[in-house]
N, C-alpha and C positions, 0 to 999 in steps of 0.2 A: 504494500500500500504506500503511496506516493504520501511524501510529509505533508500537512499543512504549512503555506509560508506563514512564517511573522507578518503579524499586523504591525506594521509602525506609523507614528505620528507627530504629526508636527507641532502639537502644541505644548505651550511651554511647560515646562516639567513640575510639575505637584499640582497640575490639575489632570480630570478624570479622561482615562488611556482613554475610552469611547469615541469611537471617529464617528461624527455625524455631518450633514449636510454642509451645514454653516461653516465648519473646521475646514471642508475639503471645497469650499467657495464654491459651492450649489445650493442657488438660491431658484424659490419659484416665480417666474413670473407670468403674470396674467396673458390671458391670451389676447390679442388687438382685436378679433373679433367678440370677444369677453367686454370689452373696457369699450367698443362701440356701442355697443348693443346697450348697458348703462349710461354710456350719454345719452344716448336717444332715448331713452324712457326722461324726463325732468321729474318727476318725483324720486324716482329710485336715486338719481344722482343726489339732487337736493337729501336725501334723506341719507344718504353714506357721510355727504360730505359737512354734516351740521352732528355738534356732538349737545349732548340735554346739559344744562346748569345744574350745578351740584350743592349752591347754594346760595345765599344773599349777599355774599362779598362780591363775589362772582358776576349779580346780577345788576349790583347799584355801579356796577363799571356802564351801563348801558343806558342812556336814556328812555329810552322804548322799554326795557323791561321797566323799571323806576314808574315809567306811567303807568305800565298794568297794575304795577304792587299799587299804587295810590288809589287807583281804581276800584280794584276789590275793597280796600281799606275803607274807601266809601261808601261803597253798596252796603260794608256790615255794617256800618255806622249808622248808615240808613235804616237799616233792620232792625237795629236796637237788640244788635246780637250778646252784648253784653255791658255793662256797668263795672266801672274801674271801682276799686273796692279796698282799703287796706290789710294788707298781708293779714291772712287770720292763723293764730299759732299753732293751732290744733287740726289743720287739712292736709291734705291731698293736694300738692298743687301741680293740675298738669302740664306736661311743656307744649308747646309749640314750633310751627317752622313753616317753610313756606315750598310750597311742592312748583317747580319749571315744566313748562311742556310747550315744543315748537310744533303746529300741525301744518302741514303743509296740503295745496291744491293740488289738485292732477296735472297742472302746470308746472309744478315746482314749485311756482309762487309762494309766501309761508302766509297762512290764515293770521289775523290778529295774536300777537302773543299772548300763553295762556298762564294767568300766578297764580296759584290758590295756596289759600290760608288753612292749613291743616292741624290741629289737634295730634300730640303725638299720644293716641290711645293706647297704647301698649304700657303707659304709667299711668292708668287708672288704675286703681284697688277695685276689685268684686266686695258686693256689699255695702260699699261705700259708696263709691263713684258711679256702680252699675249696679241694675241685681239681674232683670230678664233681657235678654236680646232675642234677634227677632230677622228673618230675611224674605225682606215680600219678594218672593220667585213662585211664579205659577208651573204649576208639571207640567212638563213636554207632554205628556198623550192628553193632557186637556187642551193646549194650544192645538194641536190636529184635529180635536174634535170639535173645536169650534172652528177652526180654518176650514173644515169639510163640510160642515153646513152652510157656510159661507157662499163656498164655489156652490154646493150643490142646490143651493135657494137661488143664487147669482146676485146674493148681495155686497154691499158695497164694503171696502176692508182702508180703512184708515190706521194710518203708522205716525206714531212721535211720541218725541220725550218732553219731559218737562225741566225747564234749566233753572240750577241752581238747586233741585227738588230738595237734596238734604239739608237745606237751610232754611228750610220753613219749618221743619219740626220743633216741638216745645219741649223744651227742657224740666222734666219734674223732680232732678234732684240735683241739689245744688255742687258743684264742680267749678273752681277755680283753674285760672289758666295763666303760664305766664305771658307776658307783654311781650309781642313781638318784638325783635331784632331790627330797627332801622325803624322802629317807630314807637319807643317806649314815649310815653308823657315825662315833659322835664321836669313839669310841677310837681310830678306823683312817681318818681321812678322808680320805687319799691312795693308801687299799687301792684295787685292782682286783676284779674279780669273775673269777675262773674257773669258766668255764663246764662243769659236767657232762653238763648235758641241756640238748637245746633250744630255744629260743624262736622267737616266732611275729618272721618278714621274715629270719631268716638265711639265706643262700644253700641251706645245707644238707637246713633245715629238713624238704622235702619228702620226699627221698633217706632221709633218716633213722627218719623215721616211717613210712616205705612199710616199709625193712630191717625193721624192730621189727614191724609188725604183718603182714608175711609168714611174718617167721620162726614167728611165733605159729600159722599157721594151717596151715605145713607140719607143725609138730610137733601137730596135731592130725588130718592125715592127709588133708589136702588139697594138693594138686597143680596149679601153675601154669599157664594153658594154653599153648600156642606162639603161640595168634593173638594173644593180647595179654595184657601182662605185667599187665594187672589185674583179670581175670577168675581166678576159682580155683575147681576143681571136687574138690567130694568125693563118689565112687561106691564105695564099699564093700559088697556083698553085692546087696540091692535097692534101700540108701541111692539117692539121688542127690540133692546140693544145689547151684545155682550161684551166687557171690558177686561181685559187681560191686562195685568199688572207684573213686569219683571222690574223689580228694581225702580228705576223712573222711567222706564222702556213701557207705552203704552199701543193695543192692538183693540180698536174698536169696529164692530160690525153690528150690521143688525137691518131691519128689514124698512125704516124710513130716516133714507137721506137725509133729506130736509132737517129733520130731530136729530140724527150724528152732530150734522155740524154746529146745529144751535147748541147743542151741547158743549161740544171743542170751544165754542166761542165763550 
């Protein structure tokens, strides 16, 4: 049997004998039919060639982000999402931070830059900060059996979400937050934030915004089904509408137009 040769290597000595690509200047490169094909899509390129902000140092470099973040900062303001409050000795207090997202058009183009104000709920306490959660998602075989009566009536099927949806829920137990970063109050800078309504990662969050937009559409005279707690049907006289509930992902049908949309509206 013919010997095995000696492997030998070129690289400097007291690192690991292992010959690999790099070592022996074999690198991969793309192929030009590869790297066409990505410029000519503009979203795929746009979307390789933009990396996500990692955080608020990052983002106050930008004017355009700077306005989103003031933006949102308004809208809560607006809402009357929370009351600055003096540090209370004895709580919970949860943090904060702020979540970056670029979306981009089928063009490449980039949509509105997108800041949101997030709740770091992974420092709630259970018990304290939480007790039940909750996740409005409807079952798959209920969305097919209404999509199938849908086609097989030939009624009409409307699609949307509702925006902003988890910040309309009410908050029923009290949860401090701290002051964001690049906008604490100078007057109050050891204030806490108590929270009235909810923000987007609290445990609650989902639980709460299901409460709120159920109760909304009981007092409109629709009726919860037994198969699944996010399905709701409204039949009154010849009416009939059924409303499918994933998250804040809405699917409504039913057999008078006219009454869908006065409804949407």
């Amino acid at each position: 049997m013919d010997q095995i040769p000696a492997i030998t290597s070129s690289a400097p000595s007291g690192s690991h004998p292992t010959i690999t690509r790099a070592k022996s200047r074999i690198f991969k490169t793309r192929h030009p039919a590869h790297l066409s094909f990505v410029q000519s899509i503009p979203f795929i390129h746009a979307l390789l060639a933009t990396s996500e902000l990692t955080g608020f140092k990052s983002a106050a470099k930008n004017p355009a982000w700077l306005a989103v973040m003031d933006d949102e900062m308004k809208a809560l303001q607006i809402n009357h999402t929370w009351d600055l409050v003096p540090r209370p000795s004895n709580a919970n207090i949860v943090g904060s931070k702020w979540v970056f997202r670029t979306k981009f058009l089928s063009d490449g183009s980039i949509e509105p830059f997108k800041a949101r104000l997030v709740a770091k709920g992974y420092t709630q306490l259970p018990g304290l900060d939480y007790t039940d959660t909750f996740s409005p998602v409807v079952k798959a075989f209920i969305v097919r059996v209404v999509l199938s009566l849908a086609v097989s009536h030939k009624w009409p099927l409307r699609q949307f979400d509702i925006k902003n949806a988890f910040l309309n829920g009410i908050l029923h137990e009290t949860i401090y937050m701290e002051q964001l970063l690049g906008y604490v109050d100078p007057r109050h800078p050891l204030h806490v934030c108590k929270l009235k309504k909810t923000l987007y990662s609290l445990k609650q969050v989902p639980r709460a915004w299901f409460q709120h937009f159920s109760s909304f559409l009981l007092r409109l005279g629709f009726s919860c089904s037994r198969a699944d707690t996010s399905l709701f049907v409204f039949n009154q006289q010849d009416d009939l509408i059924y409303l499918l509930l994933y998250v804040d992902d809405i699917i409504l049908t039913g057999n008078n137009f006219v009454l869908i949309n006065r409804f949407i509206s």
